[in-house]
C-alpha positions as CSV (number, residue, x, y, z in Angstrom):
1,X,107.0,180.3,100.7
2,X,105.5,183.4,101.6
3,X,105.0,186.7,99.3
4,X,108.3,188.8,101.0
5,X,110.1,185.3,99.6
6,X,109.3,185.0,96.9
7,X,110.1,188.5,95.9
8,X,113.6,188.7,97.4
9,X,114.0,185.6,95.1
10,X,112.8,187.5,91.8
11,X,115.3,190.4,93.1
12,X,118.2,188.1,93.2
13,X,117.4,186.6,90.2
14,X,116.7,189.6,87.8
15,X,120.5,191.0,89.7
16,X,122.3,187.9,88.8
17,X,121.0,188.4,84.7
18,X,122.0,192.1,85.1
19,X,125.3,191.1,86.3
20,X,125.7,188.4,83.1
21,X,124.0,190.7,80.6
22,X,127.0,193.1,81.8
23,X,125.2,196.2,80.4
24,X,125.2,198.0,83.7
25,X,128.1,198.5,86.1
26,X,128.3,196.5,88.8
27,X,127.5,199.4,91.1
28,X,124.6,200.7,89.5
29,X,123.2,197.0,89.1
30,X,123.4,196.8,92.7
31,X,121.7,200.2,93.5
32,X,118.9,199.0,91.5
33,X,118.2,196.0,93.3
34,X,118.8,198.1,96.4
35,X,115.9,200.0,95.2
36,X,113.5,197.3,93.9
37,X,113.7,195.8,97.1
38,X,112.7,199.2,99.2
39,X,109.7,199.9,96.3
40,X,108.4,196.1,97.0
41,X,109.0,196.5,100.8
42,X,111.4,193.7,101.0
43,X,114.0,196.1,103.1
44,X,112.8,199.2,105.8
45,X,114.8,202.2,104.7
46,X,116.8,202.0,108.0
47,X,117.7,198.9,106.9
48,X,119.0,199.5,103.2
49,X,120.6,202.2,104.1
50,X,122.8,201.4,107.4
51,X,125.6,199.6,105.9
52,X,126.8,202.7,104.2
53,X,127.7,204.1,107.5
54,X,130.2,201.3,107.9
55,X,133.9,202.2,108.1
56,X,134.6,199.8,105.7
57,X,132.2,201.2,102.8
58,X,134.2,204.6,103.3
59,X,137.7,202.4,102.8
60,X,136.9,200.0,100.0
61,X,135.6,203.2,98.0
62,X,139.0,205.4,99.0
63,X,140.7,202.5,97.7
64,X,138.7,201.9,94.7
65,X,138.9,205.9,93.9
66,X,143.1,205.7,94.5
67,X,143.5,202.5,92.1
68,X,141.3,204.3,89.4
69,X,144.0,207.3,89.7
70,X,146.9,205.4,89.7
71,X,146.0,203.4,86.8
72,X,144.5,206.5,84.9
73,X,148.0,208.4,85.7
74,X,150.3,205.4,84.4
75,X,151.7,204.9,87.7
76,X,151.4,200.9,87.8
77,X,153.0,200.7,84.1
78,X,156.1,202.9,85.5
79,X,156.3,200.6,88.2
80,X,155.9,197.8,86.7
């Protein structure tokens, strides 16, 4: 296995213990490995970065941001 391998295995691995250690949200967990793997020169910067001009990044986070509302306003409980 070559060097770029094996160290978009370590990444994987050390983000699948943050994820079961559970100290970090998942968000931040995966901005980190986002990170490590521009600072070891896994990813180009065009690369990391593209998805987040995906329609669908802009919809999943409207939807995440309306739940969190409706949940924090007691809407579901009255509906439910």
């Amino acid at each position: 296995m070559t060097t770029p391998q094996w160290l978009s295995i370590a990444t994987l691995v050390g983000m699948m213990a943050l994820f079961i250690w559970g100290r970090f949200r998942y968000d931040v967990t995966a901005i980190i490995a986002l990170l490590a793997a521009l600072a070891l020169g896994i990813v180009s910067p065009k690369d990391a970065f593209s998805g987040f001009s995906d329609d669908i990044v802009i919809i999943v986070g409207s939807a995440l941001v309306m739940s969190a509302a409706m949940q924090r306003s007691g809407l579901i409980e009255r509906a439910l």
